[in-house]
Structures are given as C-alpha cells and as structure tokens.
C-alpha positions as CSV (number, residue, x, y, z in Angstrom):
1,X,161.5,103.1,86.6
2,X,161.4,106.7,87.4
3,X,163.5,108.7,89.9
4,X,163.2,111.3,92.9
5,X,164.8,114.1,93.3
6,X,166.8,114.5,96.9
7,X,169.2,117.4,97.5
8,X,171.2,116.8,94.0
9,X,170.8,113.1,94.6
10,X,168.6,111.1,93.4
11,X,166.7,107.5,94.4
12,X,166.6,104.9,92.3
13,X,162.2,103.7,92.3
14,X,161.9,100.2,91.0
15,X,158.5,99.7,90.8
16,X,156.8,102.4,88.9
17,X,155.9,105.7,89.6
18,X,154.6,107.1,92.9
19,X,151.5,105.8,94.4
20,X,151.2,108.3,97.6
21,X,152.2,111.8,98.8
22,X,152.7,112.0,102.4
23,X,154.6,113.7,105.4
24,X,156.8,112.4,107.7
25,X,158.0,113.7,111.0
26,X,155.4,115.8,111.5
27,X,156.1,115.2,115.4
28,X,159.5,113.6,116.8
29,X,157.6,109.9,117.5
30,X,156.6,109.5,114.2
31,X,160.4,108.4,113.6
32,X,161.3,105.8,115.7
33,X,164.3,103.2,115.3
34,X,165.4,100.4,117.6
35,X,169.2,99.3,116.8
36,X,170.0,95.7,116.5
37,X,172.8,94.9,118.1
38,X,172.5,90.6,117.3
39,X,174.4,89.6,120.1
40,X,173.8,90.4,124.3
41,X,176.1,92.1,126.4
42,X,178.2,89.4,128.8
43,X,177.3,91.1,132.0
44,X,180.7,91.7,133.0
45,X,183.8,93.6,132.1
46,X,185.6,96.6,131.8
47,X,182.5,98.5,129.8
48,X,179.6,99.4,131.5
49,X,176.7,98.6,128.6
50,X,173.8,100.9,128.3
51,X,170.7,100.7,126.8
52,X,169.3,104.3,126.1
53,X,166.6,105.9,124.2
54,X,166.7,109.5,123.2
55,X,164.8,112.5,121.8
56,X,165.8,114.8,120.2
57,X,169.5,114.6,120.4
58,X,172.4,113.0,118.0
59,X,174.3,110.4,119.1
60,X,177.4,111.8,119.4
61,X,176.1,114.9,121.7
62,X,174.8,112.0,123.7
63,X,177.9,110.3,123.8
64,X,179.5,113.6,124.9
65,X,177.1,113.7,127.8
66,X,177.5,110.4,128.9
67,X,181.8,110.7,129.4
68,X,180.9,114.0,131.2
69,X,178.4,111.9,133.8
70,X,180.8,108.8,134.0
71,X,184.1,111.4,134.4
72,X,185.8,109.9,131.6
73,X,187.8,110.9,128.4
74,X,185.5,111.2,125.4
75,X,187.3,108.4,123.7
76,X,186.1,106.1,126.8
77,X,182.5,106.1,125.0
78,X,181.4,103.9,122.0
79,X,178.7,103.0,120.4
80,X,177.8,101.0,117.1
81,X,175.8,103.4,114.8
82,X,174.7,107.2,114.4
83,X,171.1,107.6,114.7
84,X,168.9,110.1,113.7
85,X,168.7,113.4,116.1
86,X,164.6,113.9,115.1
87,X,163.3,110.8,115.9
88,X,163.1,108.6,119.0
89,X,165.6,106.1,119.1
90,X,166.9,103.4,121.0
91,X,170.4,102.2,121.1
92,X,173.3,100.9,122.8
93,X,176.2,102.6,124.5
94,X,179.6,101.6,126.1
95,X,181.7,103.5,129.1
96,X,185.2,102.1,129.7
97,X,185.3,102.1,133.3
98,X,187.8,99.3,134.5
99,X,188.1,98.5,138.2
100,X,185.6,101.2,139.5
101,X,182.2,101.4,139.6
102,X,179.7,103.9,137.6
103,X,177.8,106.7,139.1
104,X,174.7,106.7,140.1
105,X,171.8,107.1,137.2
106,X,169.9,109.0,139.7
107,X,173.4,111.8,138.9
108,X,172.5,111.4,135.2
109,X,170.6,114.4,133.7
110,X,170.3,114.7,129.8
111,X,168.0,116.2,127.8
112,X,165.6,114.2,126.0
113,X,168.0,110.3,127.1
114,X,166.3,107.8,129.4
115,X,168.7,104.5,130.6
116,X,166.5,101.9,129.7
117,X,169.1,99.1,130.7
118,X,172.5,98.9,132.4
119,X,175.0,96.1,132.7
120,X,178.5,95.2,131.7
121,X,180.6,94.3,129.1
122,X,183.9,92.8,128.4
123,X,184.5,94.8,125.1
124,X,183.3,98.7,123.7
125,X,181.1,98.6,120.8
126,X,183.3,99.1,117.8
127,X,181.5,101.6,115.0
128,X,179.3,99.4,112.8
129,X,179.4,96.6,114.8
130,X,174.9,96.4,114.5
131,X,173.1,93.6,112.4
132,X,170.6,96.2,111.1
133,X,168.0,98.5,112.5
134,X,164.1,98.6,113.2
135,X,162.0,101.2,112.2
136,X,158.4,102.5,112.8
137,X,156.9,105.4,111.0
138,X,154.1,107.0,110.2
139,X,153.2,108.9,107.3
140,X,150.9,111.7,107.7
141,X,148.6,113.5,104.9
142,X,148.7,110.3,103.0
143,X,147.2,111.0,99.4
144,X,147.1,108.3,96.8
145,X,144.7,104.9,95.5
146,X,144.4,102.7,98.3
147,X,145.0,99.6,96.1
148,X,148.0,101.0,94.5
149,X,149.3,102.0,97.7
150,X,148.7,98.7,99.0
151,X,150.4,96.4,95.9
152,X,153.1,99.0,96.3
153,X,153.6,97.7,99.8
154,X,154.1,94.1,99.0
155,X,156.1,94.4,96.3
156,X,158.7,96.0,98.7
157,X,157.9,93.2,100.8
158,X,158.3,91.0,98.7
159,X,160.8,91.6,96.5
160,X,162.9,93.9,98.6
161,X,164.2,97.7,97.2
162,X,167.2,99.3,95.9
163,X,170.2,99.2,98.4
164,X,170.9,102.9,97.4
165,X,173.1,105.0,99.7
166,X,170.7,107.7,100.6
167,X,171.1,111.1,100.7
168,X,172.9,111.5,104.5
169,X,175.8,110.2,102.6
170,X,176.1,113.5,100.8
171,X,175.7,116.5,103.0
172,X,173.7,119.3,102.8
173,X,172.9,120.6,99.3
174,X,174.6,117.0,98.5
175,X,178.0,118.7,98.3
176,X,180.5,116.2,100.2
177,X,181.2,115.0,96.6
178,X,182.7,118.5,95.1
179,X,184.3,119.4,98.1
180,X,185.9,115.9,97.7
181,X,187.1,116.7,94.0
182,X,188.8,120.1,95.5
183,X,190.0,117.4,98.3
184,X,191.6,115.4,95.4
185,X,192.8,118.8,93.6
186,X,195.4,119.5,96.5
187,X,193.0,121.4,99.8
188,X,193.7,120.5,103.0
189,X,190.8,118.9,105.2
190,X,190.4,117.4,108.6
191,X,190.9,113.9,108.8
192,X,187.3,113.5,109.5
193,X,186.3,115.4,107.0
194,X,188.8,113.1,104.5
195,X,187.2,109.7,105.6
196,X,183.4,111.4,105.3
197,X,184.2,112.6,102.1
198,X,185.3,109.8,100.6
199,X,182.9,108.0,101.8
200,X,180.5,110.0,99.5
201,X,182.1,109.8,96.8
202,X,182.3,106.1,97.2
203,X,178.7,106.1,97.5
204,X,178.0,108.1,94.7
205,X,179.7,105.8,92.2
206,X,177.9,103.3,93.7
207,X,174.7,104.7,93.2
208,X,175.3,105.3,89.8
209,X,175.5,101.4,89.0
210,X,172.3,100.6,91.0
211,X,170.6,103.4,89.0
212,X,171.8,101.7,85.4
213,X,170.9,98.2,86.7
214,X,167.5,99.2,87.8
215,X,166.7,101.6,84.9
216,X,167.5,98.3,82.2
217,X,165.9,95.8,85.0
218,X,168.3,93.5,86.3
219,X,169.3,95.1,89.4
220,X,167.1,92.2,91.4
221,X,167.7,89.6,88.3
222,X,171.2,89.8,87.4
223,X,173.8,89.4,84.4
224,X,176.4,87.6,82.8
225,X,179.6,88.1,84.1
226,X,177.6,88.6,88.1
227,X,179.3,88.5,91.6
228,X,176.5,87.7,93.8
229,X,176.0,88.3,97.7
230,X,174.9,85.9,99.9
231,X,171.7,87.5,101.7
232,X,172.8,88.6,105.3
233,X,175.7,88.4,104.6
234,X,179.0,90.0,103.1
235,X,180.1,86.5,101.3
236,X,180.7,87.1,97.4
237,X,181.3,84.5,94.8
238,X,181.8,84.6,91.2
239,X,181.9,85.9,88.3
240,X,179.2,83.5,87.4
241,X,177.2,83.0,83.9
242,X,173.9,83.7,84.5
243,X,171.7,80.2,84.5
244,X,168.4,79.4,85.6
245,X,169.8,78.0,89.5
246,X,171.2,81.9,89.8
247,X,167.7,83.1,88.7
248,X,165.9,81.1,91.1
249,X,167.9,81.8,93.9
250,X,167.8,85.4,93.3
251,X,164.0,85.2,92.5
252,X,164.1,83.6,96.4
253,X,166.2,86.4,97.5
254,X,168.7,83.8,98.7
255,X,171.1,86.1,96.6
256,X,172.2,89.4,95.2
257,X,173.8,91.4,92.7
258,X,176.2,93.6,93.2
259,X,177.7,96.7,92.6
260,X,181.6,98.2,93.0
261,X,182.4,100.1,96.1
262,X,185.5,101.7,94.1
263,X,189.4,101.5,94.9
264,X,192.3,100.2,93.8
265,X,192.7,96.3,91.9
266,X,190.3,95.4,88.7
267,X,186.8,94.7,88.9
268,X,185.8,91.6,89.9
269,X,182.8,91.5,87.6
270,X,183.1,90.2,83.9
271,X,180.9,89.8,80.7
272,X,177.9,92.0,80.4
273,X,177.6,93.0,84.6
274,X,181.3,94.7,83.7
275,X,180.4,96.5,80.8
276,X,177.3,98.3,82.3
277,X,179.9,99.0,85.1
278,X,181.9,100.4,83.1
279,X,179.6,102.3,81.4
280,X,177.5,103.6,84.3
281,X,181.4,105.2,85.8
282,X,182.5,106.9,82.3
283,X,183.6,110.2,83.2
284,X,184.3,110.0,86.9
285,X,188.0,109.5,86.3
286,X,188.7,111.7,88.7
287,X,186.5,109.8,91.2
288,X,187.9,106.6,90.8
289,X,191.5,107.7,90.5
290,X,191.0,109.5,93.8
291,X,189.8,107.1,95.4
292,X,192.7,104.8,94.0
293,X,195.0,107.1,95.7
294,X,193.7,107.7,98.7
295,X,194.5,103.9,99.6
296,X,190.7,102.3,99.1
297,X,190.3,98.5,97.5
298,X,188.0,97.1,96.1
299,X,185.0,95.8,97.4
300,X,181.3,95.2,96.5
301,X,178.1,95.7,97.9
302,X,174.4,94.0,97.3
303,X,172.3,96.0,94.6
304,X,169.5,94.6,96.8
305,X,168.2,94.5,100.3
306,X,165.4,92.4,101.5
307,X,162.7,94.3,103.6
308,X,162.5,92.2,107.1
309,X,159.6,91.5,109.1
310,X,157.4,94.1,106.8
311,X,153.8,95.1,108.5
312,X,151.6,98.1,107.9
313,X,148.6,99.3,109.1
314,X,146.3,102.3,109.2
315,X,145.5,104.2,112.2
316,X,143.6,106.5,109.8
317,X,142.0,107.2,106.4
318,X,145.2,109.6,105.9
319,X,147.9,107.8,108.0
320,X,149.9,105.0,107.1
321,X,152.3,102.6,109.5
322,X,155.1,101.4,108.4
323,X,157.0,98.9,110.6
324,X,160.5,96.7,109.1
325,X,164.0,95.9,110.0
326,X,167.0,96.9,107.1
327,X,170.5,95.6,107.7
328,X,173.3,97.9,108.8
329,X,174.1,100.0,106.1
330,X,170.4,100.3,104.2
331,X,168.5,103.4,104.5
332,X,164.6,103.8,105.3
333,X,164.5,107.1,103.4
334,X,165.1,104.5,100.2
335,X,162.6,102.2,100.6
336,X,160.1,105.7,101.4
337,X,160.9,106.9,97.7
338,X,160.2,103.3,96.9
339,X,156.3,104.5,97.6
340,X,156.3,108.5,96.5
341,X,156.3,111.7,97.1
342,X,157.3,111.8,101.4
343,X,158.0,115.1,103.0
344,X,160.5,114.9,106.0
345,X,158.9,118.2,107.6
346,X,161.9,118.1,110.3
347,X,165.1,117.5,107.5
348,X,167.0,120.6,107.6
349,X,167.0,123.1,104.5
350,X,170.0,122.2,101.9
C-alpha cells in the first residue's frame, strides 16, 4: 500500500504503487458526470422538474440563475447534489411554482446550461437525495506499462476501492480541519461554514481508519469484532466474529467493513475492528470531543465501494477512458489515485 499526496490529505492506494502518470481536464469534456437520480419525476405537481446540463458553472450559481428566470425566492430551487464547475454535467433541478405556470425556456439565458428535459413534480429534490453518479473521463499524456495499467483496471473492477472522502472535503490547502479546531476553541463562524466544517473533520477521522485498515490489509476482508454494510445500502449489522460465511460474502462484495463517522454514544465495533479504531483516532481528542459537542451521533460508513458498470477503452496510445457509476457519497478523484500519478490541470491552486 502506498499513499498520494493531495493538498495535506492523502489517498489511501490498495493495490500497489502507481502504474500510470496522466492528466485530466485538459479541456472541460474530459470530465463529464450524469447524476442518478433512481427514481422519475411524477409529471405533476407543485415543482417544475428539470433536466439540465452545464459547462462551466457550479451548481449553486446555476441554481441562482434559474430562481432569477422562474421569479422566485432562491430557496424555491433544489436540487440533489453539487457537481463539479469544470466539467460537463448533467443533473436535476426543482422550481417551486404552485398554481402558475413557468416561463418560457426560449426567456432562459445562462451561460454554459442547456434544459435537456422539463416536467413536473409533486415534491423538490431534498440535498442528497441521488443513488450515485456516472462518470466519463479521459486521461491525457498517459505514461505507464500497458499490462500493469490494465490489471490495475480490473482489480478496481473487481474488487472495488477505498471509500475515502476525497480531498473536496477539506478546502483549499486542506484547511477546513484547523479552522474547525479554532471553531471548537471558541471563534465565531457562519452556520454554513459550522456544518462544512464539521463535516471535514468527520471525514478526516474517517479517513484515518480506512488508511489503518488498508495499510494492515483488511479494509476489503475484515476483522473480529466487524459491523458490516450491506452493499447499496446503509443497513449495518453486528459486531460479528469474523467466519468464513463473512469472508465469502465480503470476497462477493455482498458486504462491507466499516468505519466510524464520529459523534456522541460508544462504538459499535468490538474485538480487534475496535482496537485498530481506537488506535487509528489516538490524539484527536479534540476532534472527537468536538464533534461530541456539537450534537453528532454515531454512525458508520462502508470502508468499501464497489466500482459499477466499469468499461475502458483507448481512443489513443496515450489516452485512456474511463467510464463507471460510484454511489452518492464516493469520489472519482479516489478511485484515479487508485491508478497513479493524475494531474487535474483545471483544480485550482491550494
């Protein structure tokens, strides 16, 4: 196992070291996501439902645009999931417009959004109501063996990759987490700014575990003492003795370790998946007893995330295609350290 370094953070690489060097993003389309919603809209309702895709732009700028062309109150628009301002994306928007119609599209003019799709709804998409995301990228200037890069590539696919928070989770220069211990020392911070930094340093703690787990191995295998997750799902059971039913179903990937997303109440985990817990958190007192405070529970999340509907290709000797779907909450930029060295030529400077 080695690691990467991102921005003070680093990515957990469970297969080796790298096999390529490439660049991403060299142009806007090589970063493109489609948002799974898993349901359809009910084609009527108080919400008008639209299906976008935009360039260059962040969601929330969008969603800023879109109450401006609909004459509504910001808090009239919704939508499931931030996605990426430099890459093409498609997704989902609601516009609560009971009892009156919405303007014309032809009225709509925003840089760099096209309507794909309008109906209506009878509810506004709540944040982080998405079943996962689809991606498609390609990696320029690819440099590496050509059958390392390949067994690489099915070893994601078939064994899946660390479900690491990645590095968005942290801000620039990854410094959500010491503004978050001057947070817990007494300053005063937006509301906003309070739920996004402890969000990071939820994350960070998190991390932490998964790195432990996958340094000694068992982050896909598991331990004594596990609670497992059902795979696609947020069901947990245990603390289970490990056995050899609990190794072939997380051999299948029909289940997965997991990891604490800190607050207050005891850990759920026991025996020896406790103790590396414990061990992997020694020192974060702070951490933990701010997030304790700030009203967070306990909960867990997978160590684990399968890679869906994995296919590659190669438009050139030095250009690889990467197409997969990741679940709400798994990051792309993970399973890319999974593979190497990647430059994201349009991520901002920390």
């Amino acid at each position: 196992m080695s690691r990467e370094s991102t921005q003070d953070q680093t990515i957990p690489r469970a297969y080796g070291n790298a096999v390529l060097t490439a660049r991403l993003r060299v142009e806007v389309e090589d970063f493109q996501v489609d948002e799974d919603l898993g349901f359809e809209p009910s084609g009527e309702g108080e919400q008008l439902f639209l299906q976008v895709e935009k360039r260059g732009a962040n969601t929330a700028w969008v969603a800023d645009q879109l109450a401006a062309w609909a004459g509504v109150a910001r808090h009239a628009v919704s939508y499931a999931g931030l996605k990426d301002r430099h890459a093409v994306t498609r997704q989902a928007f609601t516009v609560h417009l009971p009892g009156r119609e919405a303007p014309p599209l032809e009225t709509m003019a925003i840089d760099g959004v096209t309507v794909l799709s309008q109906t209506r709804h009878r509810r506004k998409l709540p944040r982080g109501a998405l079943r996962g995301n689809r991606f498609r990228l390609l990696l320029r200037d690819v440099a590496g063996d050509l059958d390392a890069i390949e067994a690489r590539l099915r070893a994601i696919r078939d064994g899946g990759v660390p479900n690491a928070f990645g590095e968005q989770r942290f801000g620039r220069g990854g410094d959500n987490v010491e503004a978050a211990r001057a947070m817990f020392a007494g300053k005063r911070v937006r509301r906003d700014q309070r739920s996004m930094l402890l969000s990071a340093v939820r994350s960070q703690l998190f991390n932490q575990v998964l790195w432990a787990r996958v340094a000694d191995g068992s982050w896909n295998t598991g331990l004594d003492g596990e609670i497992w997750m059902l795979d696609g799902r947020h069901s947990v059971f245990g603390p289970e003795a490990l056995d050899d039913t609990l190794r072939g179903r997380a051999t299948e990937g029909d289940i997965h370790p997991t990891g604490p997303l800190w607050g207050r109440g005891e850990l759920s985990s026991a025996d020896a998946a406790r103790e590396r817990e414990g061990v992997a958190l020694s020192g974060d007192d702070d951490l933990r007893e701010g997030l304790e405070k700030a009203g967070l529970k306990q909960e867990r999340r997978a160590l684990r995330v399968g890679v869906r509907d994995m296919l590659w290709s190669w438009p050139a000797d030095d250009q690889l295609l990467l197409d997969f779907a990741l679940p709400a909450g798994s990051y792309a930029t993970v399973l890319l350290a999974q593979l190497g060295e990647v430059v994201d030529v349009m991520r901002p400077a920390a």
